[in-house]
LUMBA-988833 format. One record per residue: residue in three letters; x, y, z of N, C-alpha, C in turn. Coordinates in pm, 1 decimal. Example, Ala and Ser with C-alpha at 12.3 -4.5 7.8 and 13.67 -1.06 7.14 Angstrom:
# residues 2
NODE  type       n.u       n.v       n.w      ca.u      ca.v      ca.w       c.u       c.v       c.w
NODE   ALA    1319.0    -569.0     780.0    1230.0    -450.0     780.0    1320.0    -330.0     780.0
NODE   SER    1285.0    -225.0     708.0    1367.0    -106.0     714.0    1290.0       3.0     787.0
END
This chain:
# residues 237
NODE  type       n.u       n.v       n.w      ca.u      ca.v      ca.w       c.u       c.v       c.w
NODE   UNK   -2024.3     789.2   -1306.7   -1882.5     759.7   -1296.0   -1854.1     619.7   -1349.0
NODE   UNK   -1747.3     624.7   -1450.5   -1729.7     505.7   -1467.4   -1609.7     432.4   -1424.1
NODE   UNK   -1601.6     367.6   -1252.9   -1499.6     278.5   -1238.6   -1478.5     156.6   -1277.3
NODE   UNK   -1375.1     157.8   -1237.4   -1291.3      -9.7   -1330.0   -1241.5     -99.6   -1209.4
NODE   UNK   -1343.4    -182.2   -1182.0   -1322.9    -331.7   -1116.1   -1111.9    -364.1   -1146.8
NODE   UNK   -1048.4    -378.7   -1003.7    -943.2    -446.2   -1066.5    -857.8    -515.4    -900.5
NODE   UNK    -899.2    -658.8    -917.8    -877.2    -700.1    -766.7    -773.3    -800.0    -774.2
NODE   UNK    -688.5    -744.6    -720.1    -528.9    -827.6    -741.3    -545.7    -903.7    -672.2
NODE   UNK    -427.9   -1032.0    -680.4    -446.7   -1141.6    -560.9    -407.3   -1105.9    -416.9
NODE   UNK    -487.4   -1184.5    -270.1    -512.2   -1157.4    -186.8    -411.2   -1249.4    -106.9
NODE   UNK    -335.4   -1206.7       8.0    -262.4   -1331.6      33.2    -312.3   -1381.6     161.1
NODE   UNK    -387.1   -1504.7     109.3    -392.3   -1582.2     163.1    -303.2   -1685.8     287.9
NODE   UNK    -410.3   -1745.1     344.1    -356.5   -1845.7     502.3    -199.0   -1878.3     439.7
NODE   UNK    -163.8   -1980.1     324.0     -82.2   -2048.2     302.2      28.6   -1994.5     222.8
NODE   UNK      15.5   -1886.0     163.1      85.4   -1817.2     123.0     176.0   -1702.4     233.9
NODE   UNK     103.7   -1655.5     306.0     158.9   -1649.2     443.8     244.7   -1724.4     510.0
NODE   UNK     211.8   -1828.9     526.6     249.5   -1964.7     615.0     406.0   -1987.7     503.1
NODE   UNK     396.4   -1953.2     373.9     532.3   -1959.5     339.8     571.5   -1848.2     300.6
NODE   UNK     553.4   -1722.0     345.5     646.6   -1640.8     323.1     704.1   -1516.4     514.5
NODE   UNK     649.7   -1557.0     534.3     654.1   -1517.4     770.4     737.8   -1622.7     818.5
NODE   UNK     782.7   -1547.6     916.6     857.6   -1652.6    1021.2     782.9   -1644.4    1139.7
NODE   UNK     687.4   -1555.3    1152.1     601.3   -1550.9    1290.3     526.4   -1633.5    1251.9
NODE   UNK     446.3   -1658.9    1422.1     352.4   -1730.8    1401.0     181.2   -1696.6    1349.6
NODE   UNK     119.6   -1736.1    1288.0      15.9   -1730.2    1208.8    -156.2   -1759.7    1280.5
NODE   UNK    -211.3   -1681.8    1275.6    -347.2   -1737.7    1344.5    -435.0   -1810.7    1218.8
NODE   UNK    -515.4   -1915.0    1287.4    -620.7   -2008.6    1179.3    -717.1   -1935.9    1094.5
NODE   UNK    -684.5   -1872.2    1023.5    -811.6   -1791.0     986.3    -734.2   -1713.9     802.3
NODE   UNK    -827.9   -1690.7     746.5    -745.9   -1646.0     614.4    -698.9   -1500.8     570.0
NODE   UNK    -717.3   -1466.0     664.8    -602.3   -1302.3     676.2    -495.0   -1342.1     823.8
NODE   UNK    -377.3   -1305.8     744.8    -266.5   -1293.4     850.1    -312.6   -1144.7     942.6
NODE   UNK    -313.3   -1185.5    1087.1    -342.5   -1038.8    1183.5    -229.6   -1047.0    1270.4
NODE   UNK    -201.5    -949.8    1314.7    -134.7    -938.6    1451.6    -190.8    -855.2    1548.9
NODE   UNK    -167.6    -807.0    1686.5    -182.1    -659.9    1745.2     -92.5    -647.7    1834.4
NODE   UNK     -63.3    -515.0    1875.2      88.3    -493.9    1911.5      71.3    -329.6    1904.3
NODE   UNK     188.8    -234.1    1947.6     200.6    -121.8    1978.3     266.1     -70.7    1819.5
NODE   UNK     191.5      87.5    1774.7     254.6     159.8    1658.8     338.0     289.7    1708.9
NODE   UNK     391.2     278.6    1631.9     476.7     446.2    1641.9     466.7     482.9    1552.0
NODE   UNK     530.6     602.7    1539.3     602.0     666.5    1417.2     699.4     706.2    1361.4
NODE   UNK     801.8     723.0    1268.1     931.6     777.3    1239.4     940.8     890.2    1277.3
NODE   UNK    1065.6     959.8    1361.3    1059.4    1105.0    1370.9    1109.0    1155.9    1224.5
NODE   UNK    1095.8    1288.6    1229.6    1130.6    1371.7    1113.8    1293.1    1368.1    1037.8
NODE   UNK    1366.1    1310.6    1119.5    1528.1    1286.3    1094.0    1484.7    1188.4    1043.1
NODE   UNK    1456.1    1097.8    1001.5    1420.6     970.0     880.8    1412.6    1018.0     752.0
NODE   UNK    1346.6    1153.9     738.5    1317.0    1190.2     612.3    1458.0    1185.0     474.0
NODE   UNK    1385.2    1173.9     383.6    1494.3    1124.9     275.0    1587.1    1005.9     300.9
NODE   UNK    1554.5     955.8     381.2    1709.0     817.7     421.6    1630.0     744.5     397.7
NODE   UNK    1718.0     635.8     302.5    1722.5     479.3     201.1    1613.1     378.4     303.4
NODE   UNK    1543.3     365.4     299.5    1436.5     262.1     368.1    1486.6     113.7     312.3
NODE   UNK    1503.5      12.4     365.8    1519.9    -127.4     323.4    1499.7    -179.9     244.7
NODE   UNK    1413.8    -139.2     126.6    1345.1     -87.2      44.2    1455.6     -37.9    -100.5
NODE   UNK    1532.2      65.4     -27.0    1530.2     100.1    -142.3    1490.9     240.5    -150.6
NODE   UNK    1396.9     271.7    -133.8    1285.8     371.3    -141.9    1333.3     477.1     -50.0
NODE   UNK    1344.3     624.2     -85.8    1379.7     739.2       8.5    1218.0     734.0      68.8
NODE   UNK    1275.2     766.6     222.8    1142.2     765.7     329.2    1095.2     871.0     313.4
NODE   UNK     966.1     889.1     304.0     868.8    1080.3     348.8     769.0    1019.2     449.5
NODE   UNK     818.6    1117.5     521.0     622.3    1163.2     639.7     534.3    1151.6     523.0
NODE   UNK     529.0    1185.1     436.5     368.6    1207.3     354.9     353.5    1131.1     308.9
NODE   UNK     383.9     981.3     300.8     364.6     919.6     221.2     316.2     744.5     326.3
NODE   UNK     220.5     684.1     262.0     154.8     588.9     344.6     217.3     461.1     346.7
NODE   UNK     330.4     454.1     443.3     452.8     354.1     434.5     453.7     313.6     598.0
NODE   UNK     545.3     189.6     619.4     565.9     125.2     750.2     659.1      82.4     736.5
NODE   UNK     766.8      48.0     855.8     861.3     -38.0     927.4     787.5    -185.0     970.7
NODE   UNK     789.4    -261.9     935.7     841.1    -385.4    1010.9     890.2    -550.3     998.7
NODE   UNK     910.3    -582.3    1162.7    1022.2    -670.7    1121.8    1048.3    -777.8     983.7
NODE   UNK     919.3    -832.5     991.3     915.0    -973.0     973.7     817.6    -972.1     803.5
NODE   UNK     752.9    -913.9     784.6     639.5    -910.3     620.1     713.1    -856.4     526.2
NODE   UNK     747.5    -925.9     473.5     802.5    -896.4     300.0     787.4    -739.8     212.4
NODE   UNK     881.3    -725.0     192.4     886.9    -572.8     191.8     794.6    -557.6      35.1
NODE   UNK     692.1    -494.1      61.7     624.3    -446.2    -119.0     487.3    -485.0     -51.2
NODE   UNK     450.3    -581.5     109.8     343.3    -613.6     111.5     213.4    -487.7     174.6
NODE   UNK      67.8    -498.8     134.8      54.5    -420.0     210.7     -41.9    -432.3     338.9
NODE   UNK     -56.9    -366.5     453.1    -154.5    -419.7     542.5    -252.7    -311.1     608.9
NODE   UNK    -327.6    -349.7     627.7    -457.5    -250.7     674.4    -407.3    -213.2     802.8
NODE   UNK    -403.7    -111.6     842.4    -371.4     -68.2    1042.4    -491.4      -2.1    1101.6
NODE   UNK    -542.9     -63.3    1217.9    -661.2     -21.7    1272.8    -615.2      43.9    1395.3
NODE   UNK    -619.0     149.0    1459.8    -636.6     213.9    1597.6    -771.8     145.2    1653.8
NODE   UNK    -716.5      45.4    1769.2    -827.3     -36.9    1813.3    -857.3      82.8    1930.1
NODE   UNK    -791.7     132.6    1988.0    -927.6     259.9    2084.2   -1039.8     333.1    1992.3
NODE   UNK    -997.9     369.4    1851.5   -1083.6     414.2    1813.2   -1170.3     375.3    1697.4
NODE   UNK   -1093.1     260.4    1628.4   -1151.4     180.4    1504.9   -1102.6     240.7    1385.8
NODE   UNK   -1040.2     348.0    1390.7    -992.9     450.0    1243.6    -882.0     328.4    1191.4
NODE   UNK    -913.3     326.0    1042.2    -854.3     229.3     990.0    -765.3     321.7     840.9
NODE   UNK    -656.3     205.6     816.9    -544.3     290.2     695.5    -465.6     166.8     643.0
NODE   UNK    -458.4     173.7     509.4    -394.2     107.4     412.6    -266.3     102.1     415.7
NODE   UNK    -138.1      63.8     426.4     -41.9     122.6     390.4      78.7     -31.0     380.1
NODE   UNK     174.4      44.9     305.9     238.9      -8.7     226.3     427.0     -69.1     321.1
NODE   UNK     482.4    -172.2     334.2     559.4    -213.2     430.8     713.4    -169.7     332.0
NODE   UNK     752.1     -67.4     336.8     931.0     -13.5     297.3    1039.4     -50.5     390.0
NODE   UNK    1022.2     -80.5     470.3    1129.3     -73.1     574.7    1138.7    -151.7     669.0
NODE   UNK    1263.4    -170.3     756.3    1227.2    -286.7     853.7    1217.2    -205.1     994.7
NODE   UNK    1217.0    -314.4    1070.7    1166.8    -208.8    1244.0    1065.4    -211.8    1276.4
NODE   UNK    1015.6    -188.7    1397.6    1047.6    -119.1    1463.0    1167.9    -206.6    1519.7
NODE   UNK    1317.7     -99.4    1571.7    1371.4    -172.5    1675.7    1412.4    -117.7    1823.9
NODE   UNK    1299.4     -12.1    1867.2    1267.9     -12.0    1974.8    1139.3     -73.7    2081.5
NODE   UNK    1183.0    -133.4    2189.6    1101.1    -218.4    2263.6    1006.7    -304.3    2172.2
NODE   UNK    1118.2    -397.1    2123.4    1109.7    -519.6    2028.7     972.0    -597.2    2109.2
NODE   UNK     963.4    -586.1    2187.9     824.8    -721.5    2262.6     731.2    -659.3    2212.3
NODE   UNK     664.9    -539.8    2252.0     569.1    -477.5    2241.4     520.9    -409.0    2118.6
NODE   UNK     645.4    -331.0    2048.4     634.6    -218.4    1925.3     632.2    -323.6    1800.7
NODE   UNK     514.9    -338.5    1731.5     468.0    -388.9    1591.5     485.6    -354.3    1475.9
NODE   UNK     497.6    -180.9    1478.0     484.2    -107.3    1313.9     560.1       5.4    1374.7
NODE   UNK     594.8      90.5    1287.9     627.1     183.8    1270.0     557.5     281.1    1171.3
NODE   UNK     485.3     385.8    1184.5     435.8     406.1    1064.7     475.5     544.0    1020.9
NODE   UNK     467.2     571.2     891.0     514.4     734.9     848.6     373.5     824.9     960.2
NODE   UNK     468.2     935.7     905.4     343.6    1044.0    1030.7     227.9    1044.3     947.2
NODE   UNK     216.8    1074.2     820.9     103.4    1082.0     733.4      -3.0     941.1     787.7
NODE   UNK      21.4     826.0     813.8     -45.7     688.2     787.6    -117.0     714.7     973.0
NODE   UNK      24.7     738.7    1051.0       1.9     737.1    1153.5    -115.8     884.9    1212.2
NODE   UNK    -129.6     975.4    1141.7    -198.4    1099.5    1201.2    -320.4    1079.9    1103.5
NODE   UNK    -353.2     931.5    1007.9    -466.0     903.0     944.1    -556.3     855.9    1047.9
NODE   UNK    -478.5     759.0    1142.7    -596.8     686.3    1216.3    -554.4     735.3    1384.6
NODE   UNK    -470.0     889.1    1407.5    -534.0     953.8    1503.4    -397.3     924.1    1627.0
NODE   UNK    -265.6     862.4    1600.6    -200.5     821.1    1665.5     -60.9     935.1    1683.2
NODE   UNK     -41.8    1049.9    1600.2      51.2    1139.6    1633.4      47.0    1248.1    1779.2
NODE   UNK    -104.1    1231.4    1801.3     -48.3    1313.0    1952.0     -27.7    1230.1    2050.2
NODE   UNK     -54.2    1132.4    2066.8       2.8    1008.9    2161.8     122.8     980.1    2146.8
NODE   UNK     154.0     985.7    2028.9     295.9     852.9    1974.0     298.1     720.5    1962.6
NODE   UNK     266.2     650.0    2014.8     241.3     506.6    2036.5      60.0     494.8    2116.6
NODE   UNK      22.3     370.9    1981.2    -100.6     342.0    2046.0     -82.3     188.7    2009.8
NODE   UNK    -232.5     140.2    2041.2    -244.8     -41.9    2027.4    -319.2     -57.3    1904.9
NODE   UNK    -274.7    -138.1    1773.4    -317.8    -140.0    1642.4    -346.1    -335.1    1629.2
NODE   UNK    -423.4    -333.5    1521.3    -442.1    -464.7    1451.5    -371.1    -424.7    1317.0
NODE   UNK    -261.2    -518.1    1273.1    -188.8    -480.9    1157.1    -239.1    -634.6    1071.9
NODE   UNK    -302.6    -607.9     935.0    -353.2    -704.3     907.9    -324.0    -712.8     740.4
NODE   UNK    -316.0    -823.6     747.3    -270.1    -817.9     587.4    -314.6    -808.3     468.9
NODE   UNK    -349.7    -721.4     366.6    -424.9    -728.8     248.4    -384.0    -746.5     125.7
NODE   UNK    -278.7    -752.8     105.5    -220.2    -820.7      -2.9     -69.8    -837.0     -35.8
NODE   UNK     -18.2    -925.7    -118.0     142.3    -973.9    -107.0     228.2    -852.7    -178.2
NODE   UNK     326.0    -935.6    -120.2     414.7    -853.2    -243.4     406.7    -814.3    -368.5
NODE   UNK     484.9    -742.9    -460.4     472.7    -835.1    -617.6     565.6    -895.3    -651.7
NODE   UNK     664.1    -966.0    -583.8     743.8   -1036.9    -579.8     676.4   -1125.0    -568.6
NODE   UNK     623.5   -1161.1    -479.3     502.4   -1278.4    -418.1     400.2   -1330.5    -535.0
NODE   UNK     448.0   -1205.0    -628.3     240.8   -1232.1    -698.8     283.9   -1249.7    -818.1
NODE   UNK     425.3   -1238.0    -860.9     492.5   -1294.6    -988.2     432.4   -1401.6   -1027.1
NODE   UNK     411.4   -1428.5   -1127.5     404.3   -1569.4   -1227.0     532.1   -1625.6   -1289.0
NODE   UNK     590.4   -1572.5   -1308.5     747.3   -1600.2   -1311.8     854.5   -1450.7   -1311.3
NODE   UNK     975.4   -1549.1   -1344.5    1106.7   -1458.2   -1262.8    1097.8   -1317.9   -1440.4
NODE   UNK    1030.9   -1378.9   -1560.8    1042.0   -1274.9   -1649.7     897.1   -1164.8   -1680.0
NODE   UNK     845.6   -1193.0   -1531.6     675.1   -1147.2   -1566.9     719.7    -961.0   -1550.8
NODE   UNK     714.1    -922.5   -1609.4     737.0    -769.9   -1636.5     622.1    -662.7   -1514.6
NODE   UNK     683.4    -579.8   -1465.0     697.9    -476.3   -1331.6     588.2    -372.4   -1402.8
NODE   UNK     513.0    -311.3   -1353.2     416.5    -190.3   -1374.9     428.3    -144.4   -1256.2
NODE   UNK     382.2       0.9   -1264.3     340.1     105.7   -1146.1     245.3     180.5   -1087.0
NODE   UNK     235.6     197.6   -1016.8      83.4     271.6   -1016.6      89.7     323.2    -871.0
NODE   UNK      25.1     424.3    -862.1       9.3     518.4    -718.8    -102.7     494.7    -675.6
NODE   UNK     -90.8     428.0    -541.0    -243.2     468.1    -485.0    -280.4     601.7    -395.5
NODE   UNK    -368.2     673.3    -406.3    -393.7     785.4    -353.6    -526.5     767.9    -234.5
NODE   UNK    -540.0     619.2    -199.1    -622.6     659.0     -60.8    -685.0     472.4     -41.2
NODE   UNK    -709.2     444.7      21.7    -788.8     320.4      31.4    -905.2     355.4     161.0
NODE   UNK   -1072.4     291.3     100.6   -1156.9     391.1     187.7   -1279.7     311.6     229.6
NODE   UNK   -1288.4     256.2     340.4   -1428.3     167.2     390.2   -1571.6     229.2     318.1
NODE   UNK   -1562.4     355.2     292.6   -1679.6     481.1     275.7   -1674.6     460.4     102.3
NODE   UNK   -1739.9     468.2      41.3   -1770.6     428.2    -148.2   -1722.6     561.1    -156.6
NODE   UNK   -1846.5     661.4    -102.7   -1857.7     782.5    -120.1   -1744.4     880.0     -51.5
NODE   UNK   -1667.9     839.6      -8.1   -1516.8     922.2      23.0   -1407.0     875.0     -56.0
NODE   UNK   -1415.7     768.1    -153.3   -1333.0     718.7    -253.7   -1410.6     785.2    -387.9
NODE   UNK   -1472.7     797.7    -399.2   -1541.4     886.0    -520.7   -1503.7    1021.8    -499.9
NODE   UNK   -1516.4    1062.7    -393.4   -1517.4    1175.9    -392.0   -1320.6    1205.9    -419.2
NODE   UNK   -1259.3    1148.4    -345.3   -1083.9    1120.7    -406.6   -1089.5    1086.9    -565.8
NODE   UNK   -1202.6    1028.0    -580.9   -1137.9     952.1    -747.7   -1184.7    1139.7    -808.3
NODE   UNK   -1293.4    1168.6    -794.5   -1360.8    1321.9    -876.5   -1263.4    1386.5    -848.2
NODE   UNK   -1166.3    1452.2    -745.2   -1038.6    1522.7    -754.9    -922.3    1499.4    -848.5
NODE   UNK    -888.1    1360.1    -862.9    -789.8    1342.6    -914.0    -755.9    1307.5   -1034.3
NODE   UNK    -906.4    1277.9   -1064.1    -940.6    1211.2   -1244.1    -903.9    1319.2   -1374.6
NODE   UNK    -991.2    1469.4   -1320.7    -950.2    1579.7   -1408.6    -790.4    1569.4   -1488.1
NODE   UNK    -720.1    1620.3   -1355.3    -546.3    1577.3   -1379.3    -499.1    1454.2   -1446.7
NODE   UNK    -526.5    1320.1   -1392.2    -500.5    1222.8   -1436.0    -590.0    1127.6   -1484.2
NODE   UNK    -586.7    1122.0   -1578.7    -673.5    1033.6   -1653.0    -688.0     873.7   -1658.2
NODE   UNK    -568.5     834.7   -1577.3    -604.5     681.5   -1580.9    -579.8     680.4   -1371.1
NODE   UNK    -676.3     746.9   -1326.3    -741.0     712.7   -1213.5    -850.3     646.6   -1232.5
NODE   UNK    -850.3     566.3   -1144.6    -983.6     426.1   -1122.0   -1013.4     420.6    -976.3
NODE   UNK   -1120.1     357.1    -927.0   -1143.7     315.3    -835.5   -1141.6     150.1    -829.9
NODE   UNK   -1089.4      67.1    -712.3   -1082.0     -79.0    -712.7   -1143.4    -127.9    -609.4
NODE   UNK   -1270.2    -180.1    -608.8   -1301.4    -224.1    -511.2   -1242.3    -354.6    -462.1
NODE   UNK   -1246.6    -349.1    -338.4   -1165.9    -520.0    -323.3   -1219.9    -580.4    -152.6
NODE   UNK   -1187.9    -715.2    -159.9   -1233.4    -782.8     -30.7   -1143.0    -804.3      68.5
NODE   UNK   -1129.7    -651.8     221.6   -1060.3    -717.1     286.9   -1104.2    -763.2     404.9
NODE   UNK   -1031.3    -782.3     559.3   -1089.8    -882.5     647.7   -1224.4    -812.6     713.4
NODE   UNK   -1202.7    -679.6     680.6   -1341.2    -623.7     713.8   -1462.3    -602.9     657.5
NODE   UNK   -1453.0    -669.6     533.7   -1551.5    -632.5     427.3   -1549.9    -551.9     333.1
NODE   UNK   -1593.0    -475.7     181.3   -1553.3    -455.9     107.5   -1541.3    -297.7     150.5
NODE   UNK   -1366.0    -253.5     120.8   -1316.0    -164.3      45.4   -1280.1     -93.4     -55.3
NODE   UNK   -1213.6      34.5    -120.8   -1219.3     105.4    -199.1   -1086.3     159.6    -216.5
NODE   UNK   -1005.7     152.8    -333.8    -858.4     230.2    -358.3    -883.8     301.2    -449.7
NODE   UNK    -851.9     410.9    -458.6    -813.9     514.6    -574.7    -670.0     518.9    -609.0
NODE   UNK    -649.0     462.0    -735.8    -510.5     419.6    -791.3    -470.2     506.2    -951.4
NODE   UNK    -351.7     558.6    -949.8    -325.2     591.8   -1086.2    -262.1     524.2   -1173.0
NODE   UNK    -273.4     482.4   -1257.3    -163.2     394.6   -1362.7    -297.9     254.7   -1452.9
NODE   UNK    -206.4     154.8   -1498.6     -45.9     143.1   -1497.0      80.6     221.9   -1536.8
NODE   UNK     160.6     227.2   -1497.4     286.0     299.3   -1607.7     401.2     191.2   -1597.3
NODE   UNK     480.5     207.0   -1730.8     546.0     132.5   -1742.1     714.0     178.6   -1689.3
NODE   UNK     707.9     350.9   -1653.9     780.7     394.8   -1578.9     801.2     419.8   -1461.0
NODE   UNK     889.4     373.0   -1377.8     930.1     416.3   -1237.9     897.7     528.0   -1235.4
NODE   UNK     995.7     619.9   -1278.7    1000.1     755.9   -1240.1     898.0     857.2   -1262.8
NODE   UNK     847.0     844.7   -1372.4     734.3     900.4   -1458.0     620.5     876.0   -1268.7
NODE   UNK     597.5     777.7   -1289.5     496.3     698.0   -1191.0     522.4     788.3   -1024.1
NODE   UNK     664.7     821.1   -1017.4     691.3     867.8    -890.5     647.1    1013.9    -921.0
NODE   UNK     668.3    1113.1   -1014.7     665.0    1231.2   -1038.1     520.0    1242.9   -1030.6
NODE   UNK     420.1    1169.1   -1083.1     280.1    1203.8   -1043.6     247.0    1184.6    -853.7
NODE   UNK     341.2    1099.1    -807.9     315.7    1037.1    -677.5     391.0    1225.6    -584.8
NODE   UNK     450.2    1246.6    -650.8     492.3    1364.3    -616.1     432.6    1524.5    -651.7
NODE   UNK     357.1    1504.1    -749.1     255.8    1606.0    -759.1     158.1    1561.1    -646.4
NODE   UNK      76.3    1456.2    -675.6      -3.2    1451.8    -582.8      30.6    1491.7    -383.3
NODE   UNK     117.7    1434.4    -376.9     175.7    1495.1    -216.9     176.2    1625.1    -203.6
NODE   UNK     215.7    1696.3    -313.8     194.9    1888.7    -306.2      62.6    1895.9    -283.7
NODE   UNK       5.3    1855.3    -320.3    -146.8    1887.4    -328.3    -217.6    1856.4    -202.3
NODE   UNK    -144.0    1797.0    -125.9    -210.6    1727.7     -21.9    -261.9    1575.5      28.5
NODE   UNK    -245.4    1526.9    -120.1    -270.5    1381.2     -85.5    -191.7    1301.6      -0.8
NODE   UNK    -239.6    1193.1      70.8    -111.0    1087.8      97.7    -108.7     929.6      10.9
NODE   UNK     -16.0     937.1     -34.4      48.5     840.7    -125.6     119.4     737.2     -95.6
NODE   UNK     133.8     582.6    -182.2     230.5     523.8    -201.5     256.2     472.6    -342.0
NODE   UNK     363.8     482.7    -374.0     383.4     420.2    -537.5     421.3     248.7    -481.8
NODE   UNK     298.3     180.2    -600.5     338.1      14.5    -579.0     361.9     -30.6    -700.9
NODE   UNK     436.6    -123.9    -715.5     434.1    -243.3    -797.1     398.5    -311.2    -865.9
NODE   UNK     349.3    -349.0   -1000.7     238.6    -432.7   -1029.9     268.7    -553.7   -1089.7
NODE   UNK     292.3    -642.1   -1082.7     293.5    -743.6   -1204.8     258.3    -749.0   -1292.7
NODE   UNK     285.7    -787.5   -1432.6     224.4    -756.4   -1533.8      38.0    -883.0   -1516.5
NODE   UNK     117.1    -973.8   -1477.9      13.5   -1079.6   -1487.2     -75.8   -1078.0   -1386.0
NODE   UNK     -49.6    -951.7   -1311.7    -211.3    -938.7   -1203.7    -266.7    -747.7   -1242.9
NODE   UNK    -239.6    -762.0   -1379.5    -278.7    -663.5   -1448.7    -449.8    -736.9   -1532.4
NODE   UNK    -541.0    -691.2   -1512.6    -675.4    -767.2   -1564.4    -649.9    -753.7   -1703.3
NODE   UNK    -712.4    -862.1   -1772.1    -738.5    -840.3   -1905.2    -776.2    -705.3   -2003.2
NODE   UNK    -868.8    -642.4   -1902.1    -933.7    -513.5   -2001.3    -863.2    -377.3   -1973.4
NODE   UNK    -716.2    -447.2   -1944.1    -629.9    -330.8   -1898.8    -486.6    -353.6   -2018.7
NODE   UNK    -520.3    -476.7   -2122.2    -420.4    -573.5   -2183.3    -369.5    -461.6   -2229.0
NODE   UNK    -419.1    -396.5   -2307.2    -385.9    -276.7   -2422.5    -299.9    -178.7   -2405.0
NODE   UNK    -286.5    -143.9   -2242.7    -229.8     -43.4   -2181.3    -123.9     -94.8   -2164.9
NODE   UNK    -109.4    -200.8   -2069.6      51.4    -287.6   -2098.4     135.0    -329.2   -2217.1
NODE   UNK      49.2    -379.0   -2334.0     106.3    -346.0   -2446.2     153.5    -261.5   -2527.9
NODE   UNK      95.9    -150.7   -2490.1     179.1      15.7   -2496.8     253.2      24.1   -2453.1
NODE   UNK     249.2      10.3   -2356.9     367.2       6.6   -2185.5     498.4     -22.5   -2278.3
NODE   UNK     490.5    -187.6   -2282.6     614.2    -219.3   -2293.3     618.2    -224.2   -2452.6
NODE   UNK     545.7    -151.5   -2564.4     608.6    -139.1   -2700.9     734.2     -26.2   -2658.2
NODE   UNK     694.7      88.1   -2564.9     704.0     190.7   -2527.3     849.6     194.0   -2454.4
NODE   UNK     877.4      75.7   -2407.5    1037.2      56.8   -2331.1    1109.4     -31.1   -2446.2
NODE   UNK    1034.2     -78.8   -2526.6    1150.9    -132.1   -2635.8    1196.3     -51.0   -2757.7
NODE   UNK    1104.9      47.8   -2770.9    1151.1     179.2   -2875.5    1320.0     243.8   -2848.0
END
């Protein structure tokens, strides 16, 4: 198999420290812990804060205070089951002291929390916005779907061998988060929104759970130059 190394920037203590209004622990991943839920099914299709129409199937969160585009790892601390997912929306705004996240049912029935409803999570941060990760205000937008993020090599391979046939610019990314190294299976770049959502939407038929993100052009790696330069010959035609 040949994957492709591609490790975007990580947000860091201080980059945190200026983009939160909560308070911050000493250490270089932003954490919290606090109570998760989930959206009921009447959420579905309604405008998320975002922007973004909400789905159960898709690996998204509510909350208050983290910059919407960022994303953060969620751990079920009774059981350690851990999940990637991506911050659309604001909330929770029930029992504001206690309730931390909100998560789609898909994210939330990943790490085991839909027959409870509410459990106790570590919501931790793994990377910024792309607002955040801009190089400047004219650095040009890419897309890309991720289809799983995976502690296990061999359960991200085994996602990348499903999805590669179909799509051809699936990769695997390994990257460093507070737990040690992880695994994303991502499709793109594309230089289209929609294009980018319609694969994010095949894949959900199929069973996957999804989020379409963001990319900056300039936290696009070098040996990916060629593809962005298509990209955008491709929107100026």
């Amino acid at each position: 198999m040949r994957s492709r190394l591609r490790i975007f920037g990580v947000m860091g203590l201080y980059a945190v420290l200026g983009l939160l209004s909560v308070p911050v622990q000493a250490d270089p991943w932003y954490s919290e812990r606090g109570l998760a839920s989930y959206y009921g099914k009447e959420f579905q299709g309604k405008k998320t804060a975002s922007g973004e129409r909400f789905s159960p199937t898709e690996m998204t969160a509510a909350h208050r205070n983290l910059p919407l585009g960022t994303k953060v790892m969620v751990e079920n601390l009774e059981t350690g089951a851990k999940t990637e997912v991506k911050i659309t929306d604001r909330g929770p705004y029930a029992d504001k002291k206690h309730r931390l996240i909100d998560l789609s049912k898909a994210a939330a029935d990943s790490i085991g929390l839909v027959e409870q409803g509410v459990g106790r999570v570590q919501v931790t941060v793994t990377e910024a916005s792309s607002d955040a990760k801009k190089s400047s205000q004219n650095d040009a937008v890419f897309f890309e779907v991720q289809v799983g993020a995976f502690e296990d090599g061999e359960q991200a391979e085994m996602v990348f061998q499903q999805v590669k046939p179909w799509f051809p610019k699936a990769y695997i990314a390994p990257r460093q988060g507070p737990g040690g190294e992880y695994y994303r299976v991502r499709i793109g770049p594309f230089a289209n929104k929609e294009y980018a959502q319609r694969i994010a939407n095949s894949l959900k038929r199929g069973g996957h759970h999804v989020f379409l993100d963001e990319v900056p052009e300039s936290a696009v790696p070098e040996e990916e130059g060629y593809e962005v330069k298509e990209a955008v010959d491709a929107k100026t035609r």
